[in-house]
Backbone as a ProteinNet text record, in pm:
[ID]
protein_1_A
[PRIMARY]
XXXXXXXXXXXXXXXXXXXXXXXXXXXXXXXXXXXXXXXXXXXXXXXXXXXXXXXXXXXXXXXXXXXXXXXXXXXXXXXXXXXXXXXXXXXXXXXXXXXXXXXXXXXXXXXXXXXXXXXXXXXXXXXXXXX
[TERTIARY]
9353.8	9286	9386	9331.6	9461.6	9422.4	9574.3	9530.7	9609.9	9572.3	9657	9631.6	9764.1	9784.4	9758.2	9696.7	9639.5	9681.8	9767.7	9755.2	9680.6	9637.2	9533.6	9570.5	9668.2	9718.1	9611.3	9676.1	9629.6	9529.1	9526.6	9469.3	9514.9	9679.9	9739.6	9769.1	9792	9814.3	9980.6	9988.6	10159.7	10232.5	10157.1	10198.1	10057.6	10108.9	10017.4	10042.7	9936.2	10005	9852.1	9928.2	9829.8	9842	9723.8	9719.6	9606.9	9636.8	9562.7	9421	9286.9	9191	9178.4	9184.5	9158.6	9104.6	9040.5	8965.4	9084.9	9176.8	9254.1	9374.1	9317.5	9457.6	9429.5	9290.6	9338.9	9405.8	9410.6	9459	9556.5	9621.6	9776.9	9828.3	9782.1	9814.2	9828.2	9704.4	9760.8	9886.3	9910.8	10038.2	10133.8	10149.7	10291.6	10295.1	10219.8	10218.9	10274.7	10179.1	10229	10357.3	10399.6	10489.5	10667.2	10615.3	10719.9	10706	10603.1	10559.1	10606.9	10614.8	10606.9	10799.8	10809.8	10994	11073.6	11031.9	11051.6	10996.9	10935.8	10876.2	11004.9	11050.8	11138.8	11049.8	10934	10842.2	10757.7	10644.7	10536.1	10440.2	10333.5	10296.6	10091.9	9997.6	9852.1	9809	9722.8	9648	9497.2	9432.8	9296.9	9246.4	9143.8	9092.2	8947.8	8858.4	8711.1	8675.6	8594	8516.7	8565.8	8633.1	8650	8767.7	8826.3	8974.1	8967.5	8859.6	8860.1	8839.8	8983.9	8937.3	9092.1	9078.9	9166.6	9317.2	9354.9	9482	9533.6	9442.1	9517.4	9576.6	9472.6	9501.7	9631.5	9634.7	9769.4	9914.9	9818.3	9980.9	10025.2	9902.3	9959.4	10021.6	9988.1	10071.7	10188.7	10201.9	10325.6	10449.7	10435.3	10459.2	10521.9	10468.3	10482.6	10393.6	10241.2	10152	10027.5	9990.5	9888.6	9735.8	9654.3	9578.6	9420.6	9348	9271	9147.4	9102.6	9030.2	8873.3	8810.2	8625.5	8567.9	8522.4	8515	8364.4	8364.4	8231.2	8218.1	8077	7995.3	7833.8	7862.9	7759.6	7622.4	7552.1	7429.2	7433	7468.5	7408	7337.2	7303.9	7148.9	7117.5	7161.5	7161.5	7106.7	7142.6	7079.2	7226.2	7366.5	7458.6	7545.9	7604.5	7679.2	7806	7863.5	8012.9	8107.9	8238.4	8373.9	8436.4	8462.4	8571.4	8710.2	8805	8951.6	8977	8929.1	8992.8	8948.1	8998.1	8966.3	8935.8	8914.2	8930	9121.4	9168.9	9315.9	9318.6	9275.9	9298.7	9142.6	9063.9	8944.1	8914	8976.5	9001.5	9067.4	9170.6	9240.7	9166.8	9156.3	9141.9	9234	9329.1	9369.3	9258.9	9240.6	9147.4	9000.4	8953.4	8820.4	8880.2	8969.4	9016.1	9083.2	9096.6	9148.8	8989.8	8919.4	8745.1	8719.4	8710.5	8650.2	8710.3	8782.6	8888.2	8881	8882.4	8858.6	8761.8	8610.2	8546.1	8585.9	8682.4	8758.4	8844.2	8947.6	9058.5	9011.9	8907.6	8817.2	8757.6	8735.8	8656.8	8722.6	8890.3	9009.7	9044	9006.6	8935.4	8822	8708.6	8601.9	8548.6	8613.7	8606.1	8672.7	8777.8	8824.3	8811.8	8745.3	8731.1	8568.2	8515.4	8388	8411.1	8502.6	8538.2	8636.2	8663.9	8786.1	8892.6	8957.6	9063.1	9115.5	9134.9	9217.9	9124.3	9146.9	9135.5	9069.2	8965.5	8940.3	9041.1	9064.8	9184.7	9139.3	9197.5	9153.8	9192.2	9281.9	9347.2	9416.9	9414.7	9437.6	9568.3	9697.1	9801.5	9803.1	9826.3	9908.3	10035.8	10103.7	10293.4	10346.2	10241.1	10267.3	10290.2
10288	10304.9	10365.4	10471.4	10533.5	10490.7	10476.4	10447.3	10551	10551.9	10623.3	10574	10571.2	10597.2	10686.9	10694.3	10866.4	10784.7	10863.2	10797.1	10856.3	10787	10825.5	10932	10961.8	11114.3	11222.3	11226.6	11384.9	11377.3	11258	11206	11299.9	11287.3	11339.3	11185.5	11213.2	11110.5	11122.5	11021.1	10939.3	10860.1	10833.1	10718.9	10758.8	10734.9	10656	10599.4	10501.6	10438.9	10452.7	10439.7	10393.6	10232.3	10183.4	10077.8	10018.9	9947.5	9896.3	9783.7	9838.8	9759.5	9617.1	9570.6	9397.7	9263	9357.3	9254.1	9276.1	9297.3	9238.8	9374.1	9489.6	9606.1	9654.9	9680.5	9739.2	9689.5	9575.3	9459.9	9496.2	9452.8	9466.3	9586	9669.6	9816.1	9845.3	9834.9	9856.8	9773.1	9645.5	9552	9601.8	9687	9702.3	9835.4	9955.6	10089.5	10027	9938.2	9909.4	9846.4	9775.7	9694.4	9822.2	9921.8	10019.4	10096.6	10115.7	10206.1	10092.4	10029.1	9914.8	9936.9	9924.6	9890.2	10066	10133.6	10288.9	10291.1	10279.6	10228.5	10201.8	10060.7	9990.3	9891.2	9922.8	9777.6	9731.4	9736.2	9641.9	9770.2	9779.1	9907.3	9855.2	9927	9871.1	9940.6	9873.2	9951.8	9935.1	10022.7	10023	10045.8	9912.4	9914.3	9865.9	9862.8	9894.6	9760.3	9696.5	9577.2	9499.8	9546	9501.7	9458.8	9468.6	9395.3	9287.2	9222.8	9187.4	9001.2	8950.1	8895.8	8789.8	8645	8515	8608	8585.2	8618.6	8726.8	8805.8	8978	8992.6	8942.3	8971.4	8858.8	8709.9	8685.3	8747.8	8794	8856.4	8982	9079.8	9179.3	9110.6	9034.3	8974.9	8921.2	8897.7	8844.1	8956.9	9035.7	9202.5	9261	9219.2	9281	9390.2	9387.1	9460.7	9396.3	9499	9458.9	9498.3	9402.8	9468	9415.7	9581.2	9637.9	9649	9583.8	9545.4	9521.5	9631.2	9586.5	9496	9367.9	9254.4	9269.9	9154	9155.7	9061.7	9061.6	8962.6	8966	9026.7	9013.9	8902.6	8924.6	8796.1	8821.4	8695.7	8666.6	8657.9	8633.7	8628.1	8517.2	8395.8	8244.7	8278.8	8341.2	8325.6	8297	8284.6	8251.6	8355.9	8385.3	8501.1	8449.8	8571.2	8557.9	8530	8456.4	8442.9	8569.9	8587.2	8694.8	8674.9	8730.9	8681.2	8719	8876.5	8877.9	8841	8789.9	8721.6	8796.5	8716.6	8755.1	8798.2	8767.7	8808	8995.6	9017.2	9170.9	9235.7	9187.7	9248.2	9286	9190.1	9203	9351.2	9393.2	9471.5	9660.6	9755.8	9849.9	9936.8	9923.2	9950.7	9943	9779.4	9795.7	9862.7	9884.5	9981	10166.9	10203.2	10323.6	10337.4	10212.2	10197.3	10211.2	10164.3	10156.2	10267.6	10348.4	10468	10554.1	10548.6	10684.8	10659.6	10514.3	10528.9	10614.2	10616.1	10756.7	10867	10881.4	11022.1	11031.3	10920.4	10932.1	10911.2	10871.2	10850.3	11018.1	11069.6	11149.4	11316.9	11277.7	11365.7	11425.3	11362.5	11403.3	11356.4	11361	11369.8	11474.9	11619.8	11725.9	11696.1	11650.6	11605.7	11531.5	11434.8	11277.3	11333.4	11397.4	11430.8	11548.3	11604.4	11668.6	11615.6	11493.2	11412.9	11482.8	11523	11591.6	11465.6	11346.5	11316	11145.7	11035.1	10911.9	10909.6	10824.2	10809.8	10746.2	10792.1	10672.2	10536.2	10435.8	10299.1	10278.4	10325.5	10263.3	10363.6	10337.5	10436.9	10334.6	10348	10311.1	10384.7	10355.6	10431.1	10358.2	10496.9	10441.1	10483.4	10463	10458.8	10326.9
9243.9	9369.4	9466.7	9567.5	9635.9	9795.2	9894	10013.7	10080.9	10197.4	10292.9	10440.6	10492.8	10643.1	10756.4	10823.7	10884.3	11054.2	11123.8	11268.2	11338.9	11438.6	11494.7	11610.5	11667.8	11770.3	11697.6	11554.3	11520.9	11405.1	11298.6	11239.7	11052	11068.8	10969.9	10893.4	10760.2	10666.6	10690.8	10702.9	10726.4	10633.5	10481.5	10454.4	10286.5	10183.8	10032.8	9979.5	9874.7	9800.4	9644.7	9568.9	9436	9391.2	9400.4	9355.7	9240.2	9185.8	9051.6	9116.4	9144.6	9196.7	9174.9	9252.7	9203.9	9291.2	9360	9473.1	9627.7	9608.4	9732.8	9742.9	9691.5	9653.1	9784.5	9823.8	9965.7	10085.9	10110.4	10203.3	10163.3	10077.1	10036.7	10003.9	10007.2	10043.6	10211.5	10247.7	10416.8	10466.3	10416.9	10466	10409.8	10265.9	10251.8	10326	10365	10432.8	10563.3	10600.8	10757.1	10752.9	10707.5	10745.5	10763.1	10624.8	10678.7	10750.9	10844.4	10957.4	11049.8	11052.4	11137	11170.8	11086.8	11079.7	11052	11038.3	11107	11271	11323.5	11419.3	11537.6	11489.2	11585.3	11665.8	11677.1	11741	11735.5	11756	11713.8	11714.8	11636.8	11611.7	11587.8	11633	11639.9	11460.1	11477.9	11335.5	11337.7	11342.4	11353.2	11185.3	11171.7	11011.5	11021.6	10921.9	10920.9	10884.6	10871.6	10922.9	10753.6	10664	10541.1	10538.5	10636.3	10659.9	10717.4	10764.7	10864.1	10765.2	10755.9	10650	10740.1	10733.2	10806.3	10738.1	10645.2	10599.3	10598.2	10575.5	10642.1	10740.2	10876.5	11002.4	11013.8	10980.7	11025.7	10928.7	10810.5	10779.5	10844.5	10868.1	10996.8	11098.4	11163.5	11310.2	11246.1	11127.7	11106.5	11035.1	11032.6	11041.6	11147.1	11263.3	11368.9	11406.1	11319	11359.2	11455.7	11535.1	11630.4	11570.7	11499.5	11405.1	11490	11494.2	11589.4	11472.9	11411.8	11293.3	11305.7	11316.6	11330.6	11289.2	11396.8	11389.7	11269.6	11152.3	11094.4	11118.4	11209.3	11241.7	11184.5	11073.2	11003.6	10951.1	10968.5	10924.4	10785.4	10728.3	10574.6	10539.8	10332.5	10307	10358.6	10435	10473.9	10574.9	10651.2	10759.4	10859.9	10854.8	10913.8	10936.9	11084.8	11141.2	11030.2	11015.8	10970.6	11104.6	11059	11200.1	11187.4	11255.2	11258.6	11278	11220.7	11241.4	11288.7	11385.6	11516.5	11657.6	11700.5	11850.9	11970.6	12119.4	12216.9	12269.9	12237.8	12249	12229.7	12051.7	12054.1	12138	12093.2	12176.1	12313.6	12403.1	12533.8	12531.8	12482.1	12597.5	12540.2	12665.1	12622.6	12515.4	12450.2	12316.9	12220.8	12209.8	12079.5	12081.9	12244.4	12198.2	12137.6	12219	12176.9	12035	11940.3	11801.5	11780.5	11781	11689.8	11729.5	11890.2	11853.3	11785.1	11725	11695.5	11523.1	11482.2	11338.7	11258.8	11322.5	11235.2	11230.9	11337	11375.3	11212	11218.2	11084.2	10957.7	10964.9	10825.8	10780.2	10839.3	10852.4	10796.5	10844	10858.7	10686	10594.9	10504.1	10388	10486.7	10416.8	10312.4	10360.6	10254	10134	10168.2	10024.6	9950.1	10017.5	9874.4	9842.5	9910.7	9842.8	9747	9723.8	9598.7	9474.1	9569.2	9463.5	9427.9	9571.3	9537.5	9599.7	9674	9759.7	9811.6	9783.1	9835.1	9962.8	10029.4	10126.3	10200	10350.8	10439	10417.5	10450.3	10431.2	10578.7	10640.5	10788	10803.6	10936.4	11042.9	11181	11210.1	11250.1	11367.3	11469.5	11560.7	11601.6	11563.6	11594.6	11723.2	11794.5	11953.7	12048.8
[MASK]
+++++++++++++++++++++++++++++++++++++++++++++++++++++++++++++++++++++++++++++++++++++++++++++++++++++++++++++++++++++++++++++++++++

């Protein structure tokens, strides 16, 4: 399974990795990408990711990274009938960062859509800004 890093300024890929699918390769693909964006960086660095990240242990192992993770809350209704929690809070949600991380993700997703629809090239999974 392939991932990539795309930041969101220009929405160029920064960062891949290949990984062996297994329920949890993309999570742990964005944490090991970030964590060295993170530490090239020099400081604490946001990451905007799609509602499938959005999972208790991801998000505290990003914060424990030193990433600020800007993660589309799923608050999804089940077949139950019960909203899902979301692991990210009013803390990242509050501030205008994280709406300008969600709008901009269809932007980096999108950055190549020509290509994974020819299968030349992985869809992004996450999108970083090292700003």
């Amino acid at each position: 399974m392939g991932h990539a890093t795309v930041e969101n300024r220009h929405g160029l890929a920064v960062d891949g990795r290949v990984t062996h699918a297994n329920g949890t390769a993309e999570r742990r693909g964005s944490e090991t990408m970030l964590k060295a964006r993170r530490k090239a960086a020099g400081h604490r660095i946001t990451a905007g990711e799609n509602k499938a990240y959005d999972t208790a242990d991801h998000v505290a192992n990003l914060r424990a990274i030193g990433v600020t993770p800007h993660v589309t809350q799923n608050q999804a209704v089940t077949k139950t009938g019960k909203t899902r929690n979301s692991a990210i809070d009013e803390r990242t949600t509050r501030h205008q960062g994280y709406g300008m991380s969600q709008s901009r993700e269809p932007w980096s997703s999108a950055s190549s859509a020509g290509a994974s629809s020819t299968g030349q090239c992985a869809r992004p999974n996450i999108a970083a800004s090292l700003g």
